[in-house]
C-alpha positions in Angstrom: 125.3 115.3 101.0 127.5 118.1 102.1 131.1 118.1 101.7 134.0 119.8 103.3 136.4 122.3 101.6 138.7 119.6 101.6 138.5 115.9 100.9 139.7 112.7 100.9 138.5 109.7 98.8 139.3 106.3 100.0 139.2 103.3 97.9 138.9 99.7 99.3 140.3 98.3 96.0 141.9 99.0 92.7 138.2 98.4 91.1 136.8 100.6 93.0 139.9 103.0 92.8 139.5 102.9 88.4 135.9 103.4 88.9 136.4 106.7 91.2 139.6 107.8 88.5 136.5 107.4 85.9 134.2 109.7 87.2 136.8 112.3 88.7 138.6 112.2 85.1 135.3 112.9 83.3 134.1 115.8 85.5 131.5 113.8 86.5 131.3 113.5 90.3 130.1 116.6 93.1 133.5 117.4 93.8 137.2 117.7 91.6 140.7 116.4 91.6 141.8 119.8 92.9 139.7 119.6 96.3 140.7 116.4 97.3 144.5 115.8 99.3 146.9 115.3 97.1 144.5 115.3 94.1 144.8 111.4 94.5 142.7 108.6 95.3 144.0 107.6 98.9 144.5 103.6 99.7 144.7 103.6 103.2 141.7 101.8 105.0 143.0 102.4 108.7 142.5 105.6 110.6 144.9 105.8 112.6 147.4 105.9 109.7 145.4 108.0 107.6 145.5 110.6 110.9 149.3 110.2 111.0 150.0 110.4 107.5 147.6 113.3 106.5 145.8 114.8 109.1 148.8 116.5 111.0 149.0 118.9 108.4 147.4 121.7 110.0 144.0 121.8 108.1 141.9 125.0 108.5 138.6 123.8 108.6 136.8 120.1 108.0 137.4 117.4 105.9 135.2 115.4 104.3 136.5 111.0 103.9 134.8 109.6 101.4 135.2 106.1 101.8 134.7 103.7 98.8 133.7 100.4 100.7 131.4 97.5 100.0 131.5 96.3 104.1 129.2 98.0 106.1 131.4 96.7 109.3 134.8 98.1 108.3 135.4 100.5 111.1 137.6 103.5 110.5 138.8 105.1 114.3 140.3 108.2 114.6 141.8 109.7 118.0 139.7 112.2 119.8 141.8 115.1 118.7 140.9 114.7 115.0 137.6 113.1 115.1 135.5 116.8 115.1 137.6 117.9 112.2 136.3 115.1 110.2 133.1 114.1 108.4 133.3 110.3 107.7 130.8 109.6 104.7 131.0 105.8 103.9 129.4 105.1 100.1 128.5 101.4 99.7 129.3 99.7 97.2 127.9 96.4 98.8 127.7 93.4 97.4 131.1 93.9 95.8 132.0 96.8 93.2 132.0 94.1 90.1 127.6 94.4 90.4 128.6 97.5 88.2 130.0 95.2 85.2 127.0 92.6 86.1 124.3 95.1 85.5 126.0 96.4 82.1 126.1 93.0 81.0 122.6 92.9 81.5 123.3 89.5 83.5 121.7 90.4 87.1 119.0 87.5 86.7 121.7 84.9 86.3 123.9 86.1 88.6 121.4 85.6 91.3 120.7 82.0 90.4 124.1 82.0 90.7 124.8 81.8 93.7 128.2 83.3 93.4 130.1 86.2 94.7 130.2 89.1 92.2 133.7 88.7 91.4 133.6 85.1 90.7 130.4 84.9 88.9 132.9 87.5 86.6 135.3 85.8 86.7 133.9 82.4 86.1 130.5 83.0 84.2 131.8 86.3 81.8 135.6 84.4 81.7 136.6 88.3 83.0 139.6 87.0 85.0 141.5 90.6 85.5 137.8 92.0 87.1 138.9 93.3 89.9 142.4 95.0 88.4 143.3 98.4 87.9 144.0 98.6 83.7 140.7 96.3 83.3 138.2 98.4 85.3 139.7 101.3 83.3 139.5 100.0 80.0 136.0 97.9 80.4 134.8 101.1 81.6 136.4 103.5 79.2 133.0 105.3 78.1 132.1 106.9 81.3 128.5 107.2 79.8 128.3 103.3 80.2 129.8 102.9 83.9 127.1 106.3 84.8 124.2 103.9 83.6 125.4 101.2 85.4 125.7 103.4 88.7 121.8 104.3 88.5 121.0 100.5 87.3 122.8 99.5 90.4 121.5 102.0 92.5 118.1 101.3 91.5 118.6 97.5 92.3 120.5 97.9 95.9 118.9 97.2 99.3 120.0 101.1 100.6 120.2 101.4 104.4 118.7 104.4 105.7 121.5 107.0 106.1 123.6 105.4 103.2 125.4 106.5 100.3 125.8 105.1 97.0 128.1 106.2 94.2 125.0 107.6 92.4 125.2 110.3 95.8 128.6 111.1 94.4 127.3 112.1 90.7 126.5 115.5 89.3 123.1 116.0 89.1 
């Protein structure tokens, strides 16, 4: 995956916002804080007012939107004018972000027997009623060691469409 000199990282939800403030806190992903705009993860899932609200800034050169996402459907339309000055990268976190805390529980098996959503098989089966807030991604996640192995677990597990990206795409090598 190559990446712009600038970038912006957009998170679907606050899971998947603590999970990106993880791996960017811990050095651990291909790019830093510092090259992204506003050295913030962005939570704006519409194009048009991402364009208006940070692209008329007079950028010299591309930027890279990394968008943290777990539909594949979710379209993101920018006007003609800005669309060859960005490179959309969509990583997919599909079925839902919560598979991470699945897979460190070591719980996949009876998930899928399940039957349930992600979130509710958390919520309901692991009594993890917070799962997809902020604070309890954060602190369920606060060894970054534990949320890397769960990345490559989940990875390894995930039906990847050709020409997708996962979060393992965003790790350091």
């Amino acid at each position: 995956m190559e990446l712009a000199k600038y970038k912006a990282c957009i998170c679907e939800g606050s899971a998947e916002n603590a999970i990106m403030d993880i791996l960017l806190d811990n050095d651990l992903l291909i790019f830093s804080r510092e090259e992204m705009l506003e050295e913030e993860i962005i939570r704006c899932r519409d194009g048009k007012h991402f364009e208006e609200k940070y692209l008329r800034k007079g950028f010299e050169g591309k930027i890279s939107v990394i968008r943290i996402l777990d539909s594949r459907r979710e379209n993101f339309k920018l006007s003609k004018a800005y669309r060859h000055k960005v490179d959309i990268i969509n990583v997919i976190t599909a079925p839902e972000i919560e598979m991470l805390i699945i897979f460190n529980e070591d719980k996949y098996k009876e998930f899928k027997k399940s039957g349930k959503k992600p979130s509710e098989y958390c919520k309901e089966n692991l009594k993890m009623k917070d799962v997809k807030a902020y604070d309890f991604v954060k602190n369920y996640f606060l060894n970054p060691n534990t949320l890397v192995k769960s990345i490559k677990t989940y990875h390894e597990m995930s039906k990847i469409q050709k020409g997708e990206y996962t979060l393992l795409d965003l790790l350091k090598a």
